[in-house]
C-alpha positions in Angstrom: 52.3 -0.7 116.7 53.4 -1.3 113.4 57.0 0.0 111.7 55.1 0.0 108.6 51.8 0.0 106.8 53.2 -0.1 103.6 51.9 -3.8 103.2 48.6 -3.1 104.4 48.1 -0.6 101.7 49.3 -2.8 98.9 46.6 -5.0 100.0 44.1 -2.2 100.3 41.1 -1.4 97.5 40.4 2.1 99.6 42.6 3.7 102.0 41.1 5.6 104.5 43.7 8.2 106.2 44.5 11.0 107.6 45.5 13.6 106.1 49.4 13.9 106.6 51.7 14.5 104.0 53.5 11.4 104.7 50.5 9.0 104.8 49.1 11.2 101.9 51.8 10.4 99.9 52.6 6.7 100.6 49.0 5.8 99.5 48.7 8.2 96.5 52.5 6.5 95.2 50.7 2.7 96.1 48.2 4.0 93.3 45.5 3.2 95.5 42.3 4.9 96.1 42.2 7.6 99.0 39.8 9.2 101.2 41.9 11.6 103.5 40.1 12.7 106.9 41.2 16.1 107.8 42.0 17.5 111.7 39.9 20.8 111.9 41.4 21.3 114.8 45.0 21.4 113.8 46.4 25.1 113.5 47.0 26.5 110.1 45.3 23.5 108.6 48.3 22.4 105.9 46.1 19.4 106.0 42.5 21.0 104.7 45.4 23.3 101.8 46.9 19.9 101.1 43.7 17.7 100.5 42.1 20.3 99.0 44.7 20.8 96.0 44.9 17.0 95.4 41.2 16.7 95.2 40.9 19.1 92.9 43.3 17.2 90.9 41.1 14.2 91.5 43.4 12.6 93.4 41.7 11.8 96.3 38.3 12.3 98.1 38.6 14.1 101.6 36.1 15.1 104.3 35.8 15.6 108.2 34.7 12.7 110.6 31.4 13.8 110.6 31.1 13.9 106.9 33.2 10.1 106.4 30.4 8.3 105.9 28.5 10.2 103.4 31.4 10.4 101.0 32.2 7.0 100.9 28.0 6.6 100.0 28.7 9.1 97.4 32.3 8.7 96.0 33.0 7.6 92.6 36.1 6.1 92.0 36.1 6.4 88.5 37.0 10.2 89.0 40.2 9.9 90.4 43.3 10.6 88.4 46.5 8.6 89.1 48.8 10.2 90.9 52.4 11.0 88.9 55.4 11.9 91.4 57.4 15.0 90.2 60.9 14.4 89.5 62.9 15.3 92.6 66.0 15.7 90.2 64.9 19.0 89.0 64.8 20.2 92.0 68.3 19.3 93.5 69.7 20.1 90.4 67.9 23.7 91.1 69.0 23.8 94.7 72.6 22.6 93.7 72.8 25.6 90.9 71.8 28.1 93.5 74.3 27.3 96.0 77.1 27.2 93.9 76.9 23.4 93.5 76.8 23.0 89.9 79.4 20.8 87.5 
């Protein structure tokens, strides 16, 4: 058990994952190259909406277990975009002004 990977994906050239938002995140703001592996199990599948959106970005690459190794033979890094955070100020500055928060 680890209390972080954060180090490990700093030292990374590919990060393989699944395909929470957390880990999903971390990697894309580490700038490094992902494949996300999605649960087709899980119900709802937020994780098969959210991989699918930031591959179409060219974010990422995804797949299933059964698919991993065939994209990684196929991937080309060259297509990814990096990945720029929104600003989180707009937001709260949004969420502040609608409940009566505002300066």
């Amino acid at each position: 058990f680890k209390d972080s990977i954060a180090a490990d994906i700093q030292s990374a050239s590919l990060v393989i994952s699944h395909a929470g938002a957390g880990s999903v995140s971390e990697s894309l703001g580490a700038g490094k190259p992902l494949v996300v592996v999605i649960n087709e199990d899980l119900m709802g599948n937020h994780q098969t909406e959210l991989a699918a959106k930031l591959k179409q970005l060219n974010h990422l690459f995804y797949c299933t277990c059964s698919t991993l190794e065939e994209t990684l033979r196929s991937m080309n890094l060259s297509e990814l975009q990096p990945y720029k955070p929104g600003n989180s100020k707009l937001f709260s500055s949004y969420l502040d002004s609608l409940m009566g928060y505002s300066k």
